[in-house]
C-alpha positions as CSV (number, residue, x, y, z in Angstrom):
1,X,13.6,-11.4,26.6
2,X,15.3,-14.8,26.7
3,X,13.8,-18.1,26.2
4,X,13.6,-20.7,28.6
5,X,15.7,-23.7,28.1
6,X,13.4,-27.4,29.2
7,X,16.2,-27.5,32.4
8,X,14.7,-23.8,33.1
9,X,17.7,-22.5,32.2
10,X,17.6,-19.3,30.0
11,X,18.8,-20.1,26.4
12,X,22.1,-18.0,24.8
13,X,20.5,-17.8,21.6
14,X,18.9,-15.0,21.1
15,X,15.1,-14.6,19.8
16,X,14.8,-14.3,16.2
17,X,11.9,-12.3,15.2
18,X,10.4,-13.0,11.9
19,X,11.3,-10.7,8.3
20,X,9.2,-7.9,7.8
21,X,8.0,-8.0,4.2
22,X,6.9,-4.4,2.6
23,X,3.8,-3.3,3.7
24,X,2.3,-3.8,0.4
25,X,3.7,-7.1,0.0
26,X,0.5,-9.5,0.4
27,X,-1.7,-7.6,-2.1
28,X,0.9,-6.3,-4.7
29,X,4.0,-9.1,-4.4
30,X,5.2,-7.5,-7.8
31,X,5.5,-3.8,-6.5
32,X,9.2,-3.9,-6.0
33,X,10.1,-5.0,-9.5
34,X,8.2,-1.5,-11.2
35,X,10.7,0.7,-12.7
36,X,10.7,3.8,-14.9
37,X,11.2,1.5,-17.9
38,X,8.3,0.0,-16.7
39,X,6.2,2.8,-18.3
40,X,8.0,3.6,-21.1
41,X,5.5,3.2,-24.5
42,X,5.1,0.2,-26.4
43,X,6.7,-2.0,-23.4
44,X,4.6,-5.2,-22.4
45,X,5.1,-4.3,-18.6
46,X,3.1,-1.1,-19.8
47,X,0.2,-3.2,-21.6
48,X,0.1,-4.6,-18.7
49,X,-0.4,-2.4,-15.8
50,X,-2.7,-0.5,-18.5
51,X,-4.9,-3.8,-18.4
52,X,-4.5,-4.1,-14.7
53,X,-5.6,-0.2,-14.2
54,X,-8.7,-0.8,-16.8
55,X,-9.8,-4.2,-14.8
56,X,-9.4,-2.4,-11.4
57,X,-11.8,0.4,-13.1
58,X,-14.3,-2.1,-14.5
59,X,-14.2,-4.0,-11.1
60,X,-14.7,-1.0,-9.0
61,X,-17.6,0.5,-11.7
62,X,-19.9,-2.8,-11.1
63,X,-19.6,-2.7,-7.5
64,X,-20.5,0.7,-7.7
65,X,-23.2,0.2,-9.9
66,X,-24.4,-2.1,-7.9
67,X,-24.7,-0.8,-4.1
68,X,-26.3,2.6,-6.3
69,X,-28.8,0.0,-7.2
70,X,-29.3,-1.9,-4.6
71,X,-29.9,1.3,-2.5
72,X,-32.2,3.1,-5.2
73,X,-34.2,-0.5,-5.7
């Protein structure tokens, strides 16, 4: 489909459409920098995703906790 030019004319330049970022992109913008030496013991990527992994856990725990709670209360 062409755009219109203000004259009505169609325009020659064809419509860009914009970049598709990985699916993941919005929530986890560092996913595409993880390699296998990312894991490897003792590395500070690995502390990290360690800390990210027991945050995610504690996170998820309380909410859990909670709504068990909130539904036994």
């Amino acid at each position: 489909m062409a755009q219109i030019e203000d004259d009505g004319r169609p325009s020659l330049e064809p419509i860009r459409s914009a970049p598709e970022d990985p699916p993941l992109q919005a929530l986890l913008p560092g996913l595409d920098r993880l390699s296998r030496s990312s894991f490897h013991k003792g590395t500070l990527s690995r502390r990290r995703i360690n800390r990210a992994i027991l945050l995610f856990l504690a996170v998820a725990g309380v909410t859990g906790a909670l709504i068990t709670a909130s539904v036994v209360l």
